[in-house]
N, C-alpha and C positions, 0 to 999 in steps of 0.2 A: 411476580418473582418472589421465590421464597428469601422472607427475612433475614433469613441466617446467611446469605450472599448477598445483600443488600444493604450497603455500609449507612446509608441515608436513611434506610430503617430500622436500624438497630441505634443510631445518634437519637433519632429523635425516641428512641425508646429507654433508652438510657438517659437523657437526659428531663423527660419528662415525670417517668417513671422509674424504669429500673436503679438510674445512680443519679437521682434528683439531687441536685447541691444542696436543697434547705434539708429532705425529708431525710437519706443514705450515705450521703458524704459530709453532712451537716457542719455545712461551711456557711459564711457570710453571717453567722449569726447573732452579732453586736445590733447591724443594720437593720438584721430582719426581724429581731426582738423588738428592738428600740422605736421603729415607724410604723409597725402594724395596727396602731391601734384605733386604725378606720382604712376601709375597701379605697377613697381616693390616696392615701397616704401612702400605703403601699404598693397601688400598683404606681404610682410616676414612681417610688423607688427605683421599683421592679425592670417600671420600661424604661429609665437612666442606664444602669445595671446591664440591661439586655443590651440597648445599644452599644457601650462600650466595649462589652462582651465580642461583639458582632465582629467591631470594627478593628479592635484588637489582635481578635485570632485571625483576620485575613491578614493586616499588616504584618505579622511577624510570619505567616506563612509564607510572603512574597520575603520576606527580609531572611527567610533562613537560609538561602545558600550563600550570604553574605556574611553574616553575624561571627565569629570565629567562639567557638564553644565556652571559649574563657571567660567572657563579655558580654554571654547572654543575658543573664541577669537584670542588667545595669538596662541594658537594649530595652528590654521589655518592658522592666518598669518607667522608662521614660516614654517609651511609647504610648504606655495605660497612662501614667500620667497629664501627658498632653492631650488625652483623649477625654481623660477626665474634666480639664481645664474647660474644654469645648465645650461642655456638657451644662458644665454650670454656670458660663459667659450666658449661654442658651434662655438657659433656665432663670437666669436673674434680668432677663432680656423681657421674657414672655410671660411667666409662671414666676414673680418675684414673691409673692405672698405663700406657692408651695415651695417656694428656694428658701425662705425665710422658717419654713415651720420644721425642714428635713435638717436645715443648717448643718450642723459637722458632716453627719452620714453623708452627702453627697461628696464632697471631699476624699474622706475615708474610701471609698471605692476605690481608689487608687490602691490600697493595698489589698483591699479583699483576696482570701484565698483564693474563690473559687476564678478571679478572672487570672492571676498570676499562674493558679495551678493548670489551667487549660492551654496556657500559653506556651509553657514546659510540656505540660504531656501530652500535647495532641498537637495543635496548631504549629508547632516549630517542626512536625515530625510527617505530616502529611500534606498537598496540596490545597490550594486556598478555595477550592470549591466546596471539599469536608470540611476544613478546619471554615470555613464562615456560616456553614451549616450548626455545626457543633457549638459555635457559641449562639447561633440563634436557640437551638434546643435547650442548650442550658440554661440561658436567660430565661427563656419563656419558660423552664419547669420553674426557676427561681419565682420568676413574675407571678407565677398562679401559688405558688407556696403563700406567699406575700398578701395576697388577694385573697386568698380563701381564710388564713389567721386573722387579717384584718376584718373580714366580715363576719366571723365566730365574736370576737371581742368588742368591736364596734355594736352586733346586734345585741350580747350579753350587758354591754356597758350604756348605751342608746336608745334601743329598742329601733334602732333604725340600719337601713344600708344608702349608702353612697349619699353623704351629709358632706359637705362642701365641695360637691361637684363642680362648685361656680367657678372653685379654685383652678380649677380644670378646664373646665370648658365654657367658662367666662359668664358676665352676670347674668346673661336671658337665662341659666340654669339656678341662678340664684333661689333658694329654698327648695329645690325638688329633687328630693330622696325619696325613699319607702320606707315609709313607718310600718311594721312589722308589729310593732305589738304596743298599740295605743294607751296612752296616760300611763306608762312605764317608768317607775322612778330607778331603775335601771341597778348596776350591781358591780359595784366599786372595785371590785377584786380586777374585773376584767379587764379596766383603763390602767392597772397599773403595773410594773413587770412582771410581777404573780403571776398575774393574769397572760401574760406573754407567754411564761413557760411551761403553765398548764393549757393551754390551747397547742400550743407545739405539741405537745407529748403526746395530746390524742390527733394529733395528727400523723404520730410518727406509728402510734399502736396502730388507727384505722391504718395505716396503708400497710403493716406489717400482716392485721388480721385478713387483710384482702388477697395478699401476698400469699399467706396461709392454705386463706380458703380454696383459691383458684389453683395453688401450684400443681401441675398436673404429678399423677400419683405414679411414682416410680413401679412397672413391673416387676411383681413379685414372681420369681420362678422359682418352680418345687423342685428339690435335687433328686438327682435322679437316684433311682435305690440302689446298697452296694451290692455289689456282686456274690455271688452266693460262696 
């Protein structure tokens, strides 16, 4: 099925790529500076973030032909909020030690742009099988934004990828990352927000220069000559 008639393909193309929240709309960005600065740190952001995302924009899709337009607002963000709540009862539940090192940020998602703005412009305005699509795609473009800054800086400031994995997926992973680049005394710009917002920027050129390279090349047509 071509794309361009394919609302499920153009979501997830937009949300990964075309109008990625971190790269194009560059929203979420207190969050996604602030925890980047290692591959586990940002993606449990990332998949908090996603989930809410998910669960959010179906809830207000099933709740929009109730909600009366005055009172959207209010609706929403108590929904994200209580969504939020869940997230981090969860997470102080299972993951206390990554509940502990994310602290405010996970909170903060309650107000995030990118989950309020999706909730207004898409999910209150289409069925809940798109709108829970769309916020998977926008999480997941979010998630991988998160995960890919985190492993530029992590490996820039480390010399390693995916160092507290244990935090994650409990102690039998305890010590096992990829050391990348042995006896590295590693380079102090990158752990600290500097270093956040020069890693973003080449993230935001490369995807510009990709953008660039690929965009396909508009038909040039020769006018036709005048008339004598």
């Amino acid at each position: 099925m071509n794309s361009a008639n394919n609302p499920f393909a153009k979501l997830a193309r937009d949300g990964l790529w075309a109008n990625n929240p971190g790269l194009v709309q560059l929203l979420g960005l207190c969050p996604l500076l602030a925890t980047s600065n290692n591959v586990v740190n940002g993606f449990t952001l990332g998949m908090a973030t996603l989930l809410v995302l998910l669960l959010s924009n179906s809830i207000v899709s099933l709740l929009r032909p109730l909600v009366r337009p005055e009172i959207r607002i209010p609706i929403y963000v108590m929904v994200i909020a209580a969504l939020v709540t869940v997230v981090e009862l969860l997470m102080n539940a299972y993951f206390n030690a990554l509940y502990n090192i994310l602290g405010i940020f996970l909170p903060i998602i309650t107000t995030n742009c990118i989950i309020i703005g999706r909730a207004e412009a898409y999910a209150a305005r289409n069925p809940l099988r798109l709108a829970a699509f769309d916020g998977l795609m926008m999480g997941l473009g979010f998630t991988l934004v998160l995960v890919a800054l985190g492993a530029i800086r992590e490996l820039l400031a480390q010399g390693t990828l995916g160092e507290g994995l244990d935090l994650l997926l409990g102690e039998s992973f305890k010590g096992v990352h990829l050391t990348l680049i042995p006896e590295y005394h590693g380079l102090l710009l990158a752990a600290l927000p500097p270093g956040a917002f020069i890693g973003l920027g080449l993230l935001i050129a490369g995807k510009n220069w990709i953008d660039a390279r690929y965009r396909p090349r508009a038909a040039v047509v020769a006018p036709a000559p005048a008339a004598a």
